[in-house]
matplotlib code that plots the C-alpha trace (Angstrom):
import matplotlib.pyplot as plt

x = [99.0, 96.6, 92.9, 92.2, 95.7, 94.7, 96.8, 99.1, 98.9, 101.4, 100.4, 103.4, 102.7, 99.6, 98.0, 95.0, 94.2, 92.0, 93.5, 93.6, 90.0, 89.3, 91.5, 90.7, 86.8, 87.5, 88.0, 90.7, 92.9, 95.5, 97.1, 99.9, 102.0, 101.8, 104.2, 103.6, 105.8, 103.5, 103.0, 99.3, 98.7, 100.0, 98.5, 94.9, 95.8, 96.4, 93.5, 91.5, 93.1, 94.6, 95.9, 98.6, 102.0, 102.3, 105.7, 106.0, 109.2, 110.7, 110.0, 113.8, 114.1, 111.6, 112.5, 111.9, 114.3, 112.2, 109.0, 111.1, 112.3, 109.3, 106.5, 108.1, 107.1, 109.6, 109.8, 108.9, 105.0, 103.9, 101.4, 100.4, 101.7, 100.3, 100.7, 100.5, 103.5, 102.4, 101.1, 101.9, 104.8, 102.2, 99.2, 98.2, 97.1, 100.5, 103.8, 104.6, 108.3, 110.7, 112.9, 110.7, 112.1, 108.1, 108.3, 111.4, 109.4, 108.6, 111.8, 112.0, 108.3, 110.4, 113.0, 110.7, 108.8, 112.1, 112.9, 109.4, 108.6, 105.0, 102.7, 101.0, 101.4, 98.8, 100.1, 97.7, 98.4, 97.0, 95.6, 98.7, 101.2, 99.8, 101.0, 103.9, 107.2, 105.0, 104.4, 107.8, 107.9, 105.1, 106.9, 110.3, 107.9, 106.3, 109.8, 111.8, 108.5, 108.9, 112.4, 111.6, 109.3, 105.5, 103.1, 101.8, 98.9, 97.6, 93.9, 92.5, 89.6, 86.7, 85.6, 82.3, 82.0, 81.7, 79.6, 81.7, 79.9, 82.8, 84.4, 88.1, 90.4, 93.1, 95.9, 95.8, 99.0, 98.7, 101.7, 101.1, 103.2, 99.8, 99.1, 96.0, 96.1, 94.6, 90.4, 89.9, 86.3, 83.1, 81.8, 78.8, 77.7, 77.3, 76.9, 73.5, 74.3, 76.0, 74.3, 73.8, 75.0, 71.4, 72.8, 73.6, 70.2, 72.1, 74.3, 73.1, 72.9, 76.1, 75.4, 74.8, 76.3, 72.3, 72.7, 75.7, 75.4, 71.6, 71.1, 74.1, 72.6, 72.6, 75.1, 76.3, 80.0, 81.4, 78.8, 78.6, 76.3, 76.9, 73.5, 72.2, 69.3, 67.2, 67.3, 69.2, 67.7, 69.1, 71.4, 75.1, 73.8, 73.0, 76.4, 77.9, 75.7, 76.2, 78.4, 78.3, 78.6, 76.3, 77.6, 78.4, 82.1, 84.0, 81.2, 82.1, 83.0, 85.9, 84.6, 85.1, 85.2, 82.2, 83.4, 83.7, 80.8, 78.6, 80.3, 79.2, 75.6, 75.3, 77.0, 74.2, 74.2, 77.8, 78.2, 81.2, 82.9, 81.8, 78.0, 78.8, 78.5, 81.6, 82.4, 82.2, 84.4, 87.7, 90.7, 92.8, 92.3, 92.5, 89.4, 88.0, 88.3, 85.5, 83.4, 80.3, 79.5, 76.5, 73.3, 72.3, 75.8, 78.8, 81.0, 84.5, 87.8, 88.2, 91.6, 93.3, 92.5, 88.2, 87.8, 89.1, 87.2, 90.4, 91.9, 89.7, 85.8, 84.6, 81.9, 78.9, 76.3, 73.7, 75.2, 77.6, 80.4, 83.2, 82.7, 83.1, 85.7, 82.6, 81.2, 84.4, 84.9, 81.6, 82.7, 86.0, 82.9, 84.6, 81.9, 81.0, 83.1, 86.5, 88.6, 90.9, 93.7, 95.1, 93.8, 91.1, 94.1, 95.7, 92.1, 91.9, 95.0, 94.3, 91.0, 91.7, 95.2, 93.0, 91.5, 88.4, 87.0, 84.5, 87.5, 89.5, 86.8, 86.2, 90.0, 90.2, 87.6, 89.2, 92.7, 90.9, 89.0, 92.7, 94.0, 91.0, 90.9, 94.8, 93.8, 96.0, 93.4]
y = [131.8, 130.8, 131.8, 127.5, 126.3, 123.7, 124.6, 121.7, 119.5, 117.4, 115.6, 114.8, 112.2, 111.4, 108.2, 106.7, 110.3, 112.0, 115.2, 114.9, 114.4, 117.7, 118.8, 116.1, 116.6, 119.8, 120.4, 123.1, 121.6, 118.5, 116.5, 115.1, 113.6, 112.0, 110.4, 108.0, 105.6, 103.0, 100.2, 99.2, 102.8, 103.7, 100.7, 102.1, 105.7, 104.9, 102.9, 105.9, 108.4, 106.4, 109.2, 110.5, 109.4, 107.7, 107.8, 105.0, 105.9, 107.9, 111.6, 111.6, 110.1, 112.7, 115.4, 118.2, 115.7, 112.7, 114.7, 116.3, 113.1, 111.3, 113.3, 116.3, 118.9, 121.5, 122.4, 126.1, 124.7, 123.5, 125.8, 123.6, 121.7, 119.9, 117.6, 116.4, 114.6, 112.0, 113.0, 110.3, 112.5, 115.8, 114.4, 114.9, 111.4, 109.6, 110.4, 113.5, 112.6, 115.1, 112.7, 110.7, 110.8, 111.5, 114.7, 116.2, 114.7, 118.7, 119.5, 117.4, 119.3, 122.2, 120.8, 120.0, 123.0, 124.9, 122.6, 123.6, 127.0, 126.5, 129.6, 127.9, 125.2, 123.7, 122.0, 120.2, 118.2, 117.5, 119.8, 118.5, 121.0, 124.0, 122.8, 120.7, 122.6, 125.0, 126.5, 126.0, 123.5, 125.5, 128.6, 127.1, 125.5, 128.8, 130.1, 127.8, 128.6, 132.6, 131.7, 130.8, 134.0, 132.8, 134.5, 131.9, 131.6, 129.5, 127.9, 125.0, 123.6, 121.4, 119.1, 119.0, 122.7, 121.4, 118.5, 115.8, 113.5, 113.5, 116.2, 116.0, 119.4, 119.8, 122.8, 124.2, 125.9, 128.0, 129.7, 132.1, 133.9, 135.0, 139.3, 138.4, 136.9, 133.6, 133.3, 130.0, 128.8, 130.0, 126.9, 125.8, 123.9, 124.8, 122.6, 122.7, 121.9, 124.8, 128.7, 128.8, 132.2, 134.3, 136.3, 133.2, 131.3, 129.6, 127.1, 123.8, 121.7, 119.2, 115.7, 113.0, 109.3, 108.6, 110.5, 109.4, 105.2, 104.3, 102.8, 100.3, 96.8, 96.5, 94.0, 92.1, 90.8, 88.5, 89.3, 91.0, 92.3, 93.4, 94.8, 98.0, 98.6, 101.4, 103.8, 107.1, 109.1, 111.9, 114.2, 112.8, 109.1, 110.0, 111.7, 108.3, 106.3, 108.1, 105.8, 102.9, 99.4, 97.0, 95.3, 97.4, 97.0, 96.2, 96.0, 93.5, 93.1, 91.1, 87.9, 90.0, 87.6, 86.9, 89.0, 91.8, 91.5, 91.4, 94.5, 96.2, 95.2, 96.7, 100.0, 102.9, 105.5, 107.3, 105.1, 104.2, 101.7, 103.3, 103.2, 99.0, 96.8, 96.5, 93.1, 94.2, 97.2, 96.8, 97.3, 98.7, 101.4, 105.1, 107.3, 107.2, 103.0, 100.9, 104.0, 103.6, 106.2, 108.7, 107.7, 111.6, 113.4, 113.5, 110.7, 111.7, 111.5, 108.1, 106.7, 103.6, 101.9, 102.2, 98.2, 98.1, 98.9, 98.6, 101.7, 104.2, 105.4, 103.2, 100.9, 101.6, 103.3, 100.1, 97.0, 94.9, 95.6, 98.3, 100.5, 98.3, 99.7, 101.2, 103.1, 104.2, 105.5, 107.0, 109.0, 110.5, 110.7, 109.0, 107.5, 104.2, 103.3, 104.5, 101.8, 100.3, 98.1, 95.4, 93.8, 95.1, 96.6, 98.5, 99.4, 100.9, 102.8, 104.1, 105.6, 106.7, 108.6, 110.5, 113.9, 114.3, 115.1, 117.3, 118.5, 118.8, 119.9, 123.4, 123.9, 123.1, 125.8, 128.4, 128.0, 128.3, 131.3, 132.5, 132.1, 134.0, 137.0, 137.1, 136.8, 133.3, 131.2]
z = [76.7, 73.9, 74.5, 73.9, 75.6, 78.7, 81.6, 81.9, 85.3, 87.3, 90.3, 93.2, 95.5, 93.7, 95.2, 94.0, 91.9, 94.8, 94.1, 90.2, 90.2, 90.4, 87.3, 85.5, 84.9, 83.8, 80.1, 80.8, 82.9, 81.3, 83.8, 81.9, 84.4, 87.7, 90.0, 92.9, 95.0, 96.1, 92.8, 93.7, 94.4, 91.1, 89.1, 90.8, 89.5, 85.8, 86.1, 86.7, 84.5, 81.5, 79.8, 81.9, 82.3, 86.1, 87.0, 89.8, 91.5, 94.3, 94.1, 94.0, 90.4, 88.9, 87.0, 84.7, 82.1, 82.3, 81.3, 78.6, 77.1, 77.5, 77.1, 74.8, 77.5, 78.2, 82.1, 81.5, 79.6, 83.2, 84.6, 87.8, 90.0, 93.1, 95.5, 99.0, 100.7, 102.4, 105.7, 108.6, 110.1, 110.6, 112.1, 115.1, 115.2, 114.9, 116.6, 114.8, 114.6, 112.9, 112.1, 110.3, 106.1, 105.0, 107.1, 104.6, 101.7, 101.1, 100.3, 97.2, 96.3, 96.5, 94.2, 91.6, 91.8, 91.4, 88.6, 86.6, 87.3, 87.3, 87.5, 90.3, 92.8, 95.3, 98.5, 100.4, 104.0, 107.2, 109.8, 111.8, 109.9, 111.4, 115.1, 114.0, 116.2, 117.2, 113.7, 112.8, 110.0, 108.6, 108.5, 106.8, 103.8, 103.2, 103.3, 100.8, 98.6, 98.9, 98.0, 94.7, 93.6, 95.2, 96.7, 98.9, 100.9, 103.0, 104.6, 106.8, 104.6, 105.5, 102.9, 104.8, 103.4, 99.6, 100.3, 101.2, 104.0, 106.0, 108.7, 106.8, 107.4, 104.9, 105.0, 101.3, 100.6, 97.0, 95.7, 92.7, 90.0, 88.7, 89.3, 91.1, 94.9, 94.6, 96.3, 98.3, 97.2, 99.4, 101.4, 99.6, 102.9, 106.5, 110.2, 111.0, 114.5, 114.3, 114.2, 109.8, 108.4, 108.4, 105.5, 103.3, 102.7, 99.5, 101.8, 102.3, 105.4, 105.7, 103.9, 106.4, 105.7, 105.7, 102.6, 101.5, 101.7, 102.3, 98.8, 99.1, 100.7, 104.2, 104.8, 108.2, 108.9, 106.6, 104.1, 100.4, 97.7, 94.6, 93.8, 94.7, 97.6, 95.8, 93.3, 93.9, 97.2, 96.4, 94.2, 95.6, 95.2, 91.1, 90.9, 92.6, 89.9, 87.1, 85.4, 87.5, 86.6, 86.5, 89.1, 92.5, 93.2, 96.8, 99.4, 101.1, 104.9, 106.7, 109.1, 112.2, 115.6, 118.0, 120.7, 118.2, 116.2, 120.2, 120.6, 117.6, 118.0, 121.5, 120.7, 119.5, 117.2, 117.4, 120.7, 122.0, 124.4, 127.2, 126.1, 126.5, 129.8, 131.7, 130.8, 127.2, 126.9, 125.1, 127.3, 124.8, 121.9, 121.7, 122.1, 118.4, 118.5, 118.7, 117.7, 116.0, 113.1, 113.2, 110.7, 110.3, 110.5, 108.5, 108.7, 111.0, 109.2, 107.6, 107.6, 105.9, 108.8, 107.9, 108.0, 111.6, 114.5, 116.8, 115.1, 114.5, 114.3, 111.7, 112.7, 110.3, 111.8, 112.0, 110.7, 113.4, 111.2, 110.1, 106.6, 103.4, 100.8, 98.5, 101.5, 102.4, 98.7, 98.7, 101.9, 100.1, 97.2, 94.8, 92.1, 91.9, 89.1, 90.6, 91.1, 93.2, 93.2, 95.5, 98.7, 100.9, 103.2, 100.1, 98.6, 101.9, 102.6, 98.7, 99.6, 103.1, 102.2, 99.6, 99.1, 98.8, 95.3, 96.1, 97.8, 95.1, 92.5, 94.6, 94.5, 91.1, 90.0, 92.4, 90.8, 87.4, 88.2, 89.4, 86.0, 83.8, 86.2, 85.4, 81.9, 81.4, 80.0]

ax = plt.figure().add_subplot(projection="3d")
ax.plot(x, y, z, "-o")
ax.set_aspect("equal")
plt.show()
């Protein structure tokens, strides 16, 4: 490979471009195609990254040809490839039903990968794979992977560990053709509630959703503002601001009912139902519903569902009200200026479904460093 050659990119199951983030803010990396089934999902993506060619189909009707024909890229000039198939099928959080269609949705990964040839390929997915058939389904990706020539490897990663406010475990699944075995990146952030690594003094304490959110405007239910609270507190918020708008974009929270919004003024600080009165406490939810967040921790997992109390931790942490979209971006730290497309429920399900970019950055770097020590770029 040319000394000055960017390693060419294509993003499967790409979503709003959580994942992409990482490649594409880095001068040698060139995501040049991308491919997601969702049309407001897709519409949000190529409004992010205008330069690549969004594809918004069925995985089943990509293929090394299209890019060929439409792009002038032969199969065998694609050095990356990654991708996470959408998830709903391995969490632990949903049914984990084998014979739901999005948990074979791997096997057309595989298909394209086998198509390409790509020196490397990052899978990404829920903590949920590791347990799903007892380790089985795991074992039979790594397999069909091995099957075509990889080296793969495999870790559970934190986002919290790279300075994401948010705890959000991934399973990162690299498969190399490169000499050198791929290096995960080194956490650049520890729990402080946990005991800190003495013999790392260079790791900072996770970021808190103080951190995170307390210079958008504190806003009740059924309210909005589009003007920031204060300057920057801190290094995250600048990165957030850095090419912001003038005019804040999506915080704005639903008109939640009486009963609901009572509820959310009583619970405290990471309370939940059973910190309320009796009379209060829903009757029905699931142990992280009607959760409130905590003000000097990270943020749990956000899901598509962060607008709605009834379906998972994400009642802000002192307003009586659930997470606006912007906070909820801000937790997957996407910057201010990332946009989103659709309704507030498809906004939502595009920034809850994503990877975080802080996330994706690290990985990003690692796979890079991968390709210099193998003398590739």
């Amino acid at each position: 490979m040319s000394k000055n050659k960017k390693l060419k990119v294509i993003d499967l199951f790409s979503g709003v471009g959580g994942l992409s983030y990482g490649f594409a803010h880095d001068d040698n990396f060139e995501i040049v195609a991308a491919n997601e089934i969702l049309p407001n999902m897709a519409k949000a993506y190529s409004l992010n990254h205008p330069t690549v060619k969004v594809y918004a189909e069925d995985i089943k009707d990509f293929n090394a040809e299209k890019i060929e024909k439409d792009l002038n890229i032969k199969p065998n000039e694609i050095d990356i490839i990654v991708g996470g198939p959408p998830c709903q099928a391995y969490s632990t959080v949903g049914k984990r039903l084998i014979d739901d269609p999005r948990g074979k949705l791997f096997q057309e990964y595989y298909r394209v990968l086998k198509e390409f040839n790509p020196k490397l390929f990052l899978f990404e997915n829920v903590k949920g794979l590791l347990s799903m058939q007892g380790g089985e389904l795991l074992k039979t990706i790594i397999s069909l992977f091995e099957s075509l020539g990889y080296k793969v490897q495999y870790r559970l990663l934190n986002a919290a560990d790279y300075g994401a406010p948010q705890i959000r475990e991934r399973v990162v699944i690299i498969g190399s053709k490169l000499k050198t075995d791929f290096e995960y990146p080194e956490p650049t952030h520890y729990n402080p509630e946990e005991k800190p690594d003495l013999f790392n003094k260079k790791l900072k304490p996770y970021l808190t959703l103080e951190e995170a959110i307390s210079d958008l405007p504190f806003i009740k239910s059924n309210e909005e503002s589009f003007e920031y609270s204060s300057e920057p507190q801190n290094d995250f918020q600048k990165f957030m601001r850095k090419n912001a708008p003038t005019k804040l974009m999506d915080h704005n929270s639903p008109n939640n009912n009486e009963n609901l919004v009572k509820i959310m003024e009583l619970l405290p600080d990471g309370g939940t139902p059973e910190d309320l009165p009796e009379g209060l406490r829903p009757t029905s939810g699931f142990k992280n519903t009607y959760c409130r967040l905590w003000w000097k921790r990270p943020a749990t997992t956000i899901t598509r569902n962060l607008s709605t109390p009834s379906s998972s931790r994400c009642i802000h942490p002192k307003a009586p009200r659930p997470l606006t979209t912007r906070e909820g971006a801000r937790i997957q730290c996407f910057p201010d200026d990332y946009q989103f497309f659709g309704s507030r429920g498809d906004r939502n399900l595009q920034i809850g479904n994503a990877v975080p970019t802080f996330l994706s950055n690290a990985v990003a770097k690692a796979i890079l460093n991968n390709f210099k020590i193998d003398n590739q770029i």
